[in-house]
N, C-alpha and C positions, 0 to 999 in steps of 0.2 A: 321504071316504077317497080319492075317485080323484081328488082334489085334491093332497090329500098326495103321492102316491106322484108326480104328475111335481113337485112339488116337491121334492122328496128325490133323482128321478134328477139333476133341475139342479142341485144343489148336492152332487153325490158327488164331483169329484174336489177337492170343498174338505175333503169329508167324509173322505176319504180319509188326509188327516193328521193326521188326531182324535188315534187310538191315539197317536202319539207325544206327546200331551200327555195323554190321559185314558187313558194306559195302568196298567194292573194293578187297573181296576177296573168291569168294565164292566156294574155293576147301575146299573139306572135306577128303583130301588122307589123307596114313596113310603115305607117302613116300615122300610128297611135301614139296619143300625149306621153310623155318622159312618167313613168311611173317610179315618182320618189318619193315612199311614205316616211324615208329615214332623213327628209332634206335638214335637217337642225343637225344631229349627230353629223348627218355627211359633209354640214359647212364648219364644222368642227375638227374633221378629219383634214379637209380640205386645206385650213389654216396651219394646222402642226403638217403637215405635207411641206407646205408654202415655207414656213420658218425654218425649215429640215433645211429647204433646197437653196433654201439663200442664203442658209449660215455654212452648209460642208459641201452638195451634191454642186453646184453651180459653181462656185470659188474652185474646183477640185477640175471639174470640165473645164473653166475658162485656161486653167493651169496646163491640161492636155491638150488642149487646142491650142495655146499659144507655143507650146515644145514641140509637140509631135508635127512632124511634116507632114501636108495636106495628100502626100502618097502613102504614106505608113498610116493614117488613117484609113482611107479607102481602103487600105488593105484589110486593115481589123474589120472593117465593117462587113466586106467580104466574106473574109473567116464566119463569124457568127451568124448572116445571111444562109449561107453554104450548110451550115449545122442545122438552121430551120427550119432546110430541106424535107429533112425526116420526117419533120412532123406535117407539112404540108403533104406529101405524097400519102403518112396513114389516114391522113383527112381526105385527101383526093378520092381514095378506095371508099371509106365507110359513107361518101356523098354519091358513092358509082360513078365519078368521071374519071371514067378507066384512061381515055383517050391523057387525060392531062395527067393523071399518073403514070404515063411511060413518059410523057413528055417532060414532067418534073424528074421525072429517075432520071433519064438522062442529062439532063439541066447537073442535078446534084455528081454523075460520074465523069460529066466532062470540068468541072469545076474542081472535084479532087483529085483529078488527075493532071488534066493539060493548066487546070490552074493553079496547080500548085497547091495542092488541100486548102482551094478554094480564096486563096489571097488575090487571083485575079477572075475576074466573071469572064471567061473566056465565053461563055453558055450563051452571053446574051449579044454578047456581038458574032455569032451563027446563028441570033432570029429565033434562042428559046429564050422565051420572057419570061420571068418571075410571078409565081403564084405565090398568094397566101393563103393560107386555110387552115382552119384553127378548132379544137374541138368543141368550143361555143358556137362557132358558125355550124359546125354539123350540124349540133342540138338544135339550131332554127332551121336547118333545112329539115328535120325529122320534125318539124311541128310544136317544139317544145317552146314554150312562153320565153319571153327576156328574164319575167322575174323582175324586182325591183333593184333600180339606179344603187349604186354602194360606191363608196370612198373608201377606196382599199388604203391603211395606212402605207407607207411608202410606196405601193405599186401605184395608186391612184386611182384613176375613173375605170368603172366597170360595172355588170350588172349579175343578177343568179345567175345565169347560163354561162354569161365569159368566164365568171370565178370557178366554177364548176370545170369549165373546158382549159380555163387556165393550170390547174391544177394538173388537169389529166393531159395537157400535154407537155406536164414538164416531165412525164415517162421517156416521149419519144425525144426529147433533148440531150444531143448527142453528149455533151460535155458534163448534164447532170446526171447520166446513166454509165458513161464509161469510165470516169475517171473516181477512180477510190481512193486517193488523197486528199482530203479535206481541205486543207491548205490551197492546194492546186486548183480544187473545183471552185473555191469559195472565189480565189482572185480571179479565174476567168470570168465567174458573175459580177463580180466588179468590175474587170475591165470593161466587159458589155453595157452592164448600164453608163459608166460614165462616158463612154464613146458615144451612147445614145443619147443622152444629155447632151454632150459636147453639139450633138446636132442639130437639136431644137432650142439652141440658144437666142436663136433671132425668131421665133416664133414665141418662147414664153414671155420676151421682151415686147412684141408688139401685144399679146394677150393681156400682159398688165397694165400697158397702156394706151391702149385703144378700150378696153372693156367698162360700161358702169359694173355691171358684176361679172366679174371672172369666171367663179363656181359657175355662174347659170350658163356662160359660154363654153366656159372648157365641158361641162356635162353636157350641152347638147353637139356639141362639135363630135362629142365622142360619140354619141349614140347615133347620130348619121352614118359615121364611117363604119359603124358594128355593121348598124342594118345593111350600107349598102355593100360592104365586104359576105355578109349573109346569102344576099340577093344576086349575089355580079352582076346589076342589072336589068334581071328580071322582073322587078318593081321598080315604082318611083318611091324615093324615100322620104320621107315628112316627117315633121312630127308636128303633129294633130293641125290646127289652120296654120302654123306659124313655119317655124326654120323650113326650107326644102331642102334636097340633096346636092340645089345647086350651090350652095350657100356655102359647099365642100371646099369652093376656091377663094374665101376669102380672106384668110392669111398670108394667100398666094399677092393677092392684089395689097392687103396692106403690106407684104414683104417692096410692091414695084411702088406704092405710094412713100413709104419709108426710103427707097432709093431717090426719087423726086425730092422729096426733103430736103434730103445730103446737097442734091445737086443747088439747089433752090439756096441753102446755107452757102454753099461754093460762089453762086451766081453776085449772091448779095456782099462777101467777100470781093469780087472779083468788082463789082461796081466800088464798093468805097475805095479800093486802091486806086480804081479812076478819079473818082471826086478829088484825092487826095496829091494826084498828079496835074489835076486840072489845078488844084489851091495853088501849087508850087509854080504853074506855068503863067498863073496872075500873078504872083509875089514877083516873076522875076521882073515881066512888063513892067507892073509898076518902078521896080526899081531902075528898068531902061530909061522910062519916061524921067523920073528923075534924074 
């Protein structure tokens, strides 16, 4: 706590500009209704997002997933995990959880080293686990409000504080601070998002259709995972009587219902070739019997 507090005075006159972006809302619960006073504009943003991603970002991923080998994948996602690093570990420090800032440093030196600037997680099969931590999540451990719900055009869902902390940790992002080739920088940020795309391909697929409204699930889906990445657990996450935190696994479960599906498609396949072997095994009887 008396860590906090001179962290908090050295960063107040940044702090200080908050209000003008996270103004007219300044709850920081972990249980408090979605405050979306932009919701017309943000289902607006929402839909040119949607048309973006089904006409180039998603045709583009379908395209890298179905080329690139499910090893040379993992690898890249590796890579851009490992760069993350960075910025997890100056979130670690400005939260005081010193203990999990050596434990991230190390995570991040045995990854660029033994793993080969990070193409293999050697880190986490020795038992260091992967943090996130992010400069919006700081801002809520410092007490600072969410600010209101926003539809970032191409980034997507987020709220004042993430956008705020978004910004401010694309400082500590390895590949958008070392590399001064424009060229160079621009496509590693392509690479990453389409890689990331590539990954939530059977997630935006079950969101579209399993949802009556999208928007209202994809916005509260996210605001769970903010608050409870905020929290790690130190609250229960809500929002207001309705979604809880547990409700974090149900993409998972529509992911095992959707494989049920498949099999249930296979099964019913798998009976008409009976039906169809039973018809053949009448036709020939009767033609014995004749």
């Amino acid at each position: 706590m008396h860590c906090q507090k001179h962290v908090k005075r050295a960063g107040l006159g940044f702090l200080l500009s908050l209000p003008l972006i996270l103004g007219g809302c300044a709850s920081n619960s972990a249980t408090g209704p979605v405050y979306d006073p932009f919701e017309k504009v943000n289902r607006g943003i929402y839909r040119f997002n949607t048309v973006l991603d089904d006409a180039i970002v998603q045709p583009v991923a379908k395209g890298y997933k179905a080329v690139v080998p499910d090893l040379v994948e993992t690898g890249v996602t590796n890579v851009f995990s490992n760069l993350g690093e960075v910025t997890t570990i100056a979130n670690d420090l400005l939260q005081c959880k010193f203990s999990q800032a050596v434990e991230d440093t190390g995570r991040f030196f045995v990854n660029s080293t033994l793993g080969v600037l990070g193409i293999i997680d050697v880190a986490t099969a020795h038992g260091l686990s992967k943090n996130d931590e992010t400069f919006g999540q700081t801002l809520g451990v410092w007490g600072i409000g969410e600010g209101p719900f926003i539809m970032l055009p191409l980034l997507g869902p987020s709220n004042g504080r993430a956008t705020v902390g978004r910004f401010s940790d694309g400082v500590t992002t390895a590949y958008t601070t070392q590399i001064d080739h424009n060229l160079t920088r621009f496509s590693a940020q392509a690479v990453d998002i389409i890689n990331t795309r590539a990954q939530l391909l059977s997630a935006g697929r079950l969101l579209n259709s399993a949802a009556l409204d999208p928007y209202q699930v994809l916005r509260d889906f996210w605001v769970l995972r903010h608050r409870n990445a905020t929290w790690d657990g130190q609250k229960t996450v809500a929002i207001g009587d309705g979604t809880t935190g547990d409700e974090l696994d149900e993409l998972d479960e529509l992911d095992e219902l959707d494989e049920l599906d498949e099999l249930d498609e296979l099964d019913e396949l798998d009976e008409l070739d009976e039906l169809d072997e039973l018809d053949e095994l009448d036709e020939l009887e009767r033609q014995d019997e004749a």
